[in-house]
N, C-alpha and C positions, 0 to 999 in steps of 0.2 A: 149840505153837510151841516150837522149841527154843530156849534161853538164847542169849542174842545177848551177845557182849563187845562195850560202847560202845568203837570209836577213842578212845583215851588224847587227852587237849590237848595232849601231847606230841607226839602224832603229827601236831598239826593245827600246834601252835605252830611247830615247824621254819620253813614254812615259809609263817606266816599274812601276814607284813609282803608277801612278793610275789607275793599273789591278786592278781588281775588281774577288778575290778569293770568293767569296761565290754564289754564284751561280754557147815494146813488147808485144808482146801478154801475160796470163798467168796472167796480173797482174790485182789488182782493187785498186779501191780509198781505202785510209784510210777513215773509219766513225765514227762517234759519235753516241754514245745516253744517255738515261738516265742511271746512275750508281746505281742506287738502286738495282739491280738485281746481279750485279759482288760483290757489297757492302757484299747482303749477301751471295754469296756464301765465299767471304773472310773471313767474319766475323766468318762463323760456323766454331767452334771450330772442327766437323769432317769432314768438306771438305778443312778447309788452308791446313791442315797439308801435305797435298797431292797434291795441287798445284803446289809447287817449286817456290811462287811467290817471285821475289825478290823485296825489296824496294829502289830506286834508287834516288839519289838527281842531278839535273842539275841548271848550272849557267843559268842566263840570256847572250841569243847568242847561248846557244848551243843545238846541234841537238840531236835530242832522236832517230830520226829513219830517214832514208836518202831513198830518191829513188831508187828503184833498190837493196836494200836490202831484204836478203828472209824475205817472210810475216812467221814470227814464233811466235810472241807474239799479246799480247791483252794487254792496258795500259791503268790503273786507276789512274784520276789525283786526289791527295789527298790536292794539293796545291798548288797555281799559276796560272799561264795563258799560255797555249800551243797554238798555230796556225799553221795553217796545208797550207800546198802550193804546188800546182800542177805544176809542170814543162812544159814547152812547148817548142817552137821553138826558135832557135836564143840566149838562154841564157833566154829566159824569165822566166818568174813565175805565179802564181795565187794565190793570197790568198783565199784560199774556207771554211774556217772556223776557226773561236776562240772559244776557248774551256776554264773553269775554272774548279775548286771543285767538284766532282761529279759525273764527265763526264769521257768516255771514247772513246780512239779510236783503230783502227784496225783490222776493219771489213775486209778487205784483209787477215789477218790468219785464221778466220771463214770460210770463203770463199774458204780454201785452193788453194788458190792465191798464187802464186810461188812468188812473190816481191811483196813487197808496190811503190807506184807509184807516191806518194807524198810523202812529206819530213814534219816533225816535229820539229820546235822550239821553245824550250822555251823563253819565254817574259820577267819572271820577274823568281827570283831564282822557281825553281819546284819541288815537291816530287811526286813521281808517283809511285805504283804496277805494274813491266813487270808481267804478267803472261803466263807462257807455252802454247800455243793454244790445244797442245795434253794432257794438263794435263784438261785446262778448260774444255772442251766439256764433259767428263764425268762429273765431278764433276756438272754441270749447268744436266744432263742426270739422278743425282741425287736428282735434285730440280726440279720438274718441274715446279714450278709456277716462278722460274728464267727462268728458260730456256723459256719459254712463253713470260716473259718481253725482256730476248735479244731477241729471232724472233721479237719480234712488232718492236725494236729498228730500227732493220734490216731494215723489210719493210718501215718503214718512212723513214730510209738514201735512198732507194731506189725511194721511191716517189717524197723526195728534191730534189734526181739530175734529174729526170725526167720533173720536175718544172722547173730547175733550166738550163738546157736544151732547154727549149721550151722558157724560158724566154731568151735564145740569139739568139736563130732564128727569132721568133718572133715580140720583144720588143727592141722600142729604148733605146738610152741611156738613158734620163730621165726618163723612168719607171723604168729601170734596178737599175738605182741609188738610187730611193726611195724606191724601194725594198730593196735592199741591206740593207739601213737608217733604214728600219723597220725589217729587220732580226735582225742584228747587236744589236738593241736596246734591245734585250733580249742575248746579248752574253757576255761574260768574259768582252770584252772589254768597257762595257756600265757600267755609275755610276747613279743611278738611283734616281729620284730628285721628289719630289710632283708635280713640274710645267712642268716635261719635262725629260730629259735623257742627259747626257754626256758623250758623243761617245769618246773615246781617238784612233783615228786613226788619220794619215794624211792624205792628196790629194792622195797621191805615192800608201799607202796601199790601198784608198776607189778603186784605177783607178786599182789596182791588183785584187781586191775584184768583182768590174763589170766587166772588160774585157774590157779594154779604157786608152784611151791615160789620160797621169795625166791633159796635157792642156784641153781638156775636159771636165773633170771632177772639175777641177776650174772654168771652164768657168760658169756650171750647178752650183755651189753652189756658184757664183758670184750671179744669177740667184736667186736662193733658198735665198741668204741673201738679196736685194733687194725686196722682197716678203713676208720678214720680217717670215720668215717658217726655217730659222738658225741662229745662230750664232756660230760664229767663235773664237775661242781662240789659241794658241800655239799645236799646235799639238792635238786639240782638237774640237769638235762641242757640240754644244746645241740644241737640237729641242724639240716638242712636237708632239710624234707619232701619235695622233691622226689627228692635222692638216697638216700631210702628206699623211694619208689614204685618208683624204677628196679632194688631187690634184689628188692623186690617182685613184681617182672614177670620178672625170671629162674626160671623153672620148677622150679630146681635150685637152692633159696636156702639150703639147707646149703652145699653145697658152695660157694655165691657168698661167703659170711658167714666160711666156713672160708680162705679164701685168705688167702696173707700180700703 
């Protein structure tokens, strides 16, 4: 595994006061999905007891689960904002998803994936459920209408990265980026407003998030604010996801993006 640089608390501090809590070979991505299925197997009073799930608190900066770590748990977030980062070449990183309240990740222990492959840190203070992955799969083999919602969870992490995939081979940066704008706008990191949505990321994190340089990524939302389709604050964006689906749908989204 190559050397992963942890996100600085720097990088997370900016912009931890406005997370948004309510909403080698062998290895696989850490995944998300919906928590209402772990939820209740938690909750029953005759499956926790059998779990061994522990409840765990983390500062903002710190890591819950490191790459190259053996895949042995499955983690319920009960509080806070975690974001998940895939390693690469050179010391780089990828941010691939932010996660809040609800949510879960650790599809690589399901998986019986020998290591996690990305890395986990928390954003703002965290509570999280580690749960055993040898304890879970019974107890979810006793609920079956759980066990039915993690599979589905599954195959949708399975079908994003397949998405998600084709959207780099594919798709330029400007698509990639309003993608991303429009994913985002439903994630931990998003404050969600009548007129529009505010994104609390930086340039640094959106250009980890597509897979691009940060100066390109400024250059596009130089672009996008001239277009009057963002706005720009401290560590922060404002948009209205709608009128980004509609640049989206124009065929010719350079040149839609290039207009003055």
């Amino acid at each position: 595994m190559v050397p992963v640089r942890t996100p600085s608390r720097g990088e997370h501090s900016s912009h931890a006061e406005h997370a948004n809590n309510g909403s080698s070979a062998n290895s696989v991505h850490l995944a998300v999905g919906g928590a209402s299925a772990l939820s209740a197997v938690i909750d029953d009073p005759n499956l926790s007891a059998c779990l061994n799930a522990k409840r765990l608190q983390f500062n903002a900066g710190d890591q819950i689960i490191s790459a190259g770590s053996p895949a042995t748990h499955v983690y319920l977030i009960h509080r806070g904002q975690v974001r998940l980062y895939q390693p690469g070449q050179n010391d780089s990183i990828r941010l691939i998803d932010v996660l809040g309240r609800e949510q879960w990740f650790g599809i690589a222990a399901i998986a019986k994936a020998e290591k996690y492959d990305c890395q986990a840190i928390a954003v703002t203070p965290v509570v999280v459920s580690e749960i055993p992955v040898e304890k879970l799969l019974p107890a979810l083999m006793a609920k079956p209408e759980a066990m039915a919602e993690v599979m589905r969870d599954v195959a949708q992490s399975v079908v994003a990265a397949r998405a998600e995939t084709s959207r780099l081979m594919f798709d330029d940066c400007t698509h990639r980026l309003i993608d991303a704008l429009l994913r985002l706008s439903h994630s931990a990191a998003a404050t969600q407003r009548e007129d529009g949505v505010v994104l609390h990321m930086t340039h640094h994190q959106l250009a980890q998030t597509v897979g691009a340089a940060r100066e390109t990524i400024s250059l596009a939302l130089t672009q996008f604010r001239r277009r009057n389709l963002i706005r720009t604050g401290r560590n922060q964006l404002f948009f209205n996801p709608a009128a980004l689906r509609k640049v989206l749908e124009n065929k010719d989204v350079e040149n839609a993006i290039a207009e003055r």
